[in-house]
C-alpha positions, -999 to +999 in steps of 0.1 A: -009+361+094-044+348+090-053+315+086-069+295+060-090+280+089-126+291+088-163+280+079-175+268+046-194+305+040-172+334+050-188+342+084-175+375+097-183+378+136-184+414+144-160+421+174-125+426+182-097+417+178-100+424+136-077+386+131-111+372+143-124+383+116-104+369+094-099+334+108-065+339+129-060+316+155-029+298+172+004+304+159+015+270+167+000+237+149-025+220+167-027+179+163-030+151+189-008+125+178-037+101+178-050+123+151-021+128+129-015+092+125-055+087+115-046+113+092-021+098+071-039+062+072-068+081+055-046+104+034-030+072+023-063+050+016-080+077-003-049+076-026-041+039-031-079+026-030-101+023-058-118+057-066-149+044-053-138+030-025-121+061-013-152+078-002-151+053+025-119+073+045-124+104+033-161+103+052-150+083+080-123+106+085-139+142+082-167+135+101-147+120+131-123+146+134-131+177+153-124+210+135-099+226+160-068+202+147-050+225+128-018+226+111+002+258+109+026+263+079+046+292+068+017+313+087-014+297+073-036+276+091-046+245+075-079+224+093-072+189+088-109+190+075-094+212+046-062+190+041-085+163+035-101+175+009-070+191-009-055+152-007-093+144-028-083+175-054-047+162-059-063+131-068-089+144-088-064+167-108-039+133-116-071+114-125-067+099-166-103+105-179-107+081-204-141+073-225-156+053-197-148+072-167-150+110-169-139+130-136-173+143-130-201+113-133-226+128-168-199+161-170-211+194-152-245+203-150-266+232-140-264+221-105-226+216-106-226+251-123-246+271-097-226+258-065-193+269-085-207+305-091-222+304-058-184+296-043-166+316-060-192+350-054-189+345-017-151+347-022-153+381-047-179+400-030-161+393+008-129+405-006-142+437-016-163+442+013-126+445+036-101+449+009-074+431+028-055+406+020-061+388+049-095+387+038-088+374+005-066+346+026-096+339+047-118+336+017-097+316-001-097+287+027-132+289+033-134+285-009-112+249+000-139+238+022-168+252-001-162+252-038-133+220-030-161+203-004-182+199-032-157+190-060-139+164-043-174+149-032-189+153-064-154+135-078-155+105-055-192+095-056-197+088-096-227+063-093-251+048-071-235+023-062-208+048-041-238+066-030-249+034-016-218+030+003-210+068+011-243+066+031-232+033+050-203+047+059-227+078+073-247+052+090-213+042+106-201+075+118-236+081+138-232+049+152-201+060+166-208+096+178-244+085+189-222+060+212-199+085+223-231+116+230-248+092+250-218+088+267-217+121+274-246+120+290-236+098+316-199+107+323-202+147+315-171+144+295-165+143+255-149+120+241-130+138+215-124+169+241-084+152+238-089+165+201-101+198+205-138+186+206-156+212+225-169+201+263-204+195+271-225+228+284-258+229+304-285+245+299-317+246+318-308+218+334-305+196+305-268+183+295-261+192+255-236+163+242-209+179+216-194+150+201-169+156+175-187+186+157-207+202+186-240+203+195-251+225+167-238+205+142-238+171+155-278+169+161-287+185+123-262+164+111-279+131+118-318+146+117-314+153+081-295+118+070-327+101+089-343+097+048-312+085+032-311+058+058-347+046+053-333+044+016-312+028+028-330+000+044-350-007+010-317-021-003-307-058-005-278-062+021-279-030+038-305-030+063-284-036+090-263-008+082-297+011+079-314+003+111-277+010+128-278+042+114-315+055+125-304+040+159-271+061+162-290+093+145-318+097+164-293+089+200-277+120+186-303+143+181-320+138+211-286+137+232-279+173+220-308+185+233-310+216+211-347+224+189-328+225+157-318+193+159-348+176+167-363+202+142-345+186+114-353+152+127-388+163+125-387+178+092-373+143+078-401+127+093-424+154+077-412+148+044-414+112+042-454+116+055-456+133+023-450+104+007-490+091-003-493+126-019-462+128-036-485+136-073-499+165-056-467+184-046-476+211-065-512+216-048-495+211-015-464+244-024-492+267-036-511+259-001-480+266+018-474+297+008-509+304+010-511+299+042-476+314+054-494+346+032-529+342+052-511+339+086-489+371+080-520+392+074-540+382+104-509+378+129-500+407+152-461+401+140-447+395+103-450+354+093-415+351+101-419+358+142-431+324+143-395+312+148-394+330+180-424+304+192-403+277+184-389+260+217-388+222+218-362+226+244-372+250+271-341+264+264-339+278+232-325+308+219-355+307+195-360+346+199-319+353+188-333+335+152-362+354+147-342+389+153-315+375+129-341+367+102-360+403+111-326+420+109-316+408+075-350+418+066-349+451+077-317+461+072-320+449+035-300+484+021-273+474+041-265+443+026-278+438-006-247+450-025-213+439-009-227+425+025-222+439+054-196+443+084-215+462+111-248+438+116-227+430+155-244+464+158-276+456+154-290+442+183-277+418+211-255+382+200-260+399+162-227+384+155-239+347+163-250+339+126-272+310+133-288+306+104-274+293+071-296+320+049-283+349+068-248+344+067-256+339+030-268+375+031-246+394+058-213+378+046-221+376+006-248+403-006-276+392-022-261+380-055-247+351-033-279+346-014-299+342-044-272+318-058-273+300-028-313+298-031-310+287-063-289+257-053-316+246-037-345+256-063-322+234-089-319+204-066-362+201-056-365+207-094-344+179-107-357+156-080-393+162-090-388+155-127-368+125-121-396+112-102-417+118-126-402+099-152-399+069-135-436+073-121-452+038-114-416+023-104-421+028-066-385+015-054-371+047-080-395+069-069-387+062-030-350+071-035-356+107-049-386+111-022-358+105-002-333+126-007-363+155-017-368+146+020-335+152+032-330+182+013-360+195+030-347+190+063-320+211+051-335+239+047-353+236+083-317+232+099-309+262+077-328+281+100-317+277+132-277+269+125-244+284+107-236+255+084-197+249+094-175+223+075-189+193+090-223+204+079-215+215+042-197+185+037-232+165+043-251+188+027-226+185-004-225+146-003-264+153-009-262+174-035-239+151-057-263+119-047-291+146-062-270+153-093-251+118-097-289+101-097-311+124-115-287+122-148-288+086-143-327+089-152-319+118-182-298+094-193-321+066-194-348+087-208-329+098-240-318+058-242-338+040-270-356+005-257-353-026-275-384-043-268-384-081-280-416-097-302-430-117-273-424-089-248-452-057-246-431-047-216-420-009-223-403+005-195-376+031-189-344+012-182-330+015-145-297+038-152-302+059-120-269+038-106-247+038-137 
């Protein structure tokens, strides 16, 4: 039977055999005993500890354990990644919410909202698009890792104050596989290959280190955490944990030696320059598009082809991404209403989804696409009028030019990577530090100010960590 095994987004690889498609694997579990005993230390912590200490193991955890441990029962394939965070969801559904503590940090929001639709229209629409059960098996374990991802993040990290440590332990676990891809470097061997991690390829000449979540996930993973870490650094008692964190980010970018990591590396970077016109944003957008708009009229090619002149490497597949993005372009009335199975037909390596968007597309139609867009539309939107409304308090503003920043380099990675569980699960623990500190600052808007007789002090009180 097919496994519950699988990426976040249902992502279909057109070829044979058809249990491919549907996430089948091994029909034998999977674990290194090394691995199941780290298992049930975390399983154990994230249930005994303090709800806001268990994002500590649960991160630690997921990130260090390579996807292929799998355990098999009764037929279905469960990652450990996905056992993880059904052990957060058990929790979360025995959790007492009382008047102080609620299981969602300011209840859901229109954020909260739009990943939950966005979830559970990947699930409907690639259900009918096979109707098979083993479809609807596969779609209901990639719905664990995406709709549960997000919940159990968004259930563990209620205030700043976890955000503040969920992004230590971050800075912990690219210490760790920074070590270890260096390593890799040196030695030509992975670390975590007794775990399933995959083995270290060449190519043109150049070594790319896998680590625990491969090259293509391992090198994004730490470019787009690059702003949270500067954050980071701006608060008492964690600087050290901040500069650690740069350090063992930016040793695994450059030691996977792939353009979309160091693209999102980049892109951080980009963002944060941004910072001096940070009341102009909206000048800056309209100029973008502007000039994507100017460039696509005077190019040979469509505005898009300049992916394919994208190679930071020498050995990029930078061409594959720009046929991808043309493809789901062109082939628009193919997709649009329940995705699509046959895009493997399209052109060469058109199964390799490598880009976030597209799988959106391909996988979900466009009503999941468009949610999925909208994710992101929601996120810059709630950033920018938090910062607004603490304008003039530079140490609020720098946390949401922060994260603004790292959800930009987001949407760079987007491009030139399929988003598996590793990935999601960053990009979600983003998304809650977006939801978790923006209401902080609602909150504090709609709180009155008690301002004494000797004070002419009138300022918005800091919430953004309660």
């Amino acid at each position: 039977m097919a496994g519950l095994s699988g990426s976040c987004v249902p992502c279909v690889n057109a070829m044979k055999p058809q249990s491919f498609r549907f996430g089948g694997g091994l029909s034998d579990t999977v674990l290194h005993p090394f691995i199941a005993v780290a298992m049930l230390i975390a399983v154990g912590l994230i249930m005994v500890l303090p709800r806001k200490k268990a994002i500590a193991p649960f991160l630690l955890a997921f990130f260090t354990i390579p996807f292929g441990q799998v355990l098999v029962l009764g037929g279905m394939h469960f990652t450990m990644l996905q056992i993880l965070i059904l052990t957060v969801l058990g929790r979360m559904a025995a959790f007492r919410v009382s008047s102080s503590e609620k299981r969602f940090a300011g209840g859901f929001n229109t954020l909260d909202r739009v990943v939950v639709l966005w979830s559970l229209s990947a699930l409907i629409i690639f259900f009918l698009e096979f109707m098979d059960m083993q479809a609807l098996v596969k779609g209901l374990g990639d719905l664990v890792v995406s709709l549960g991802g997000y919940l159990a993040a968004r259930f563990l990290i209620p205030d700043r104050e976890t955000i503040r440590r969920a992004v230590k332990v971050l800075a912990i676990v690219c210490v760790i596989q920074g070590v270890c891809m260096v390593s890799e470097q040196y030695t030509h061997q992975n670390v975590f290959s007794f775990a399933g991690g995959p083995w270290p390829q060449m190519r043109e000449g150049h070594l790319r280190s896998e680590g625990a979540m491969g090259t293509l996930c391992s090198g994004p993973f730490a470019g787009v955490l690059i702003p949270l870490f500067l954050w980071l650094g701006t608060e008492k008692k964690s600087r050290l944990a901040a500069v650690a964190g740069i350090a063992g980010a930016t040793a695994m970018a450059f030691a996977s030696h792939a353009s979309t990591s160091w693209m999102a590396y980049g892109a951080s970077l980009v963002g944060l320059c941004f910072w001096p016109l940070r009341k102009q944003m909206r000048l800056v957008r309209w100029g973008l598009v502007g000039t994507l708009v100017g460039l696509h009229l005077v190019m040979h090619g469509p505005v898009w082809s300049l992916i394919e002149h994208i190679d930071l490497t020498g050995g990029s597949s930078n061409y594959h991404r720009y046929i991808l993005v043309d493809n789901c372009i062109r082939h628009f009335g193919d997709w649009w209403l329940l995705g699509c199975t046959n895009y493997g037909d399209w052109g060469w390596d058109m199964w390799d989804l490598s880009n976030q968007f597209v799988v959106n597309a391909f996988t979900g139609g466009l009503l999941t696409l468009v949610l999925y867009i909208t994710i992101f539309k929601r996120s810059f939107r709630a950033i920018g009028i938090a910062r607004k409304r603490v304008q003039g308090d530079r140490k609020q503003e720098w946390i949401f030019w922060c994260l603004g920043s790292a959800l930009f380099a987001n949407v760079v990675a987007h491009f030139g990577v399929n988003y598996g569980p590793h990935m999601m699960m960053c990009f979600f623990v983003l998304l809650v530090s977006i939801s978790v500190t923006t209401f902080g600052v609602r909150r504090a808007a709609t709180v009155p100010v008690e301002v004494s007789a000797e004070s002419d002090v009138t300022s918005v009180p800091d919430l953004v960590g309660a």
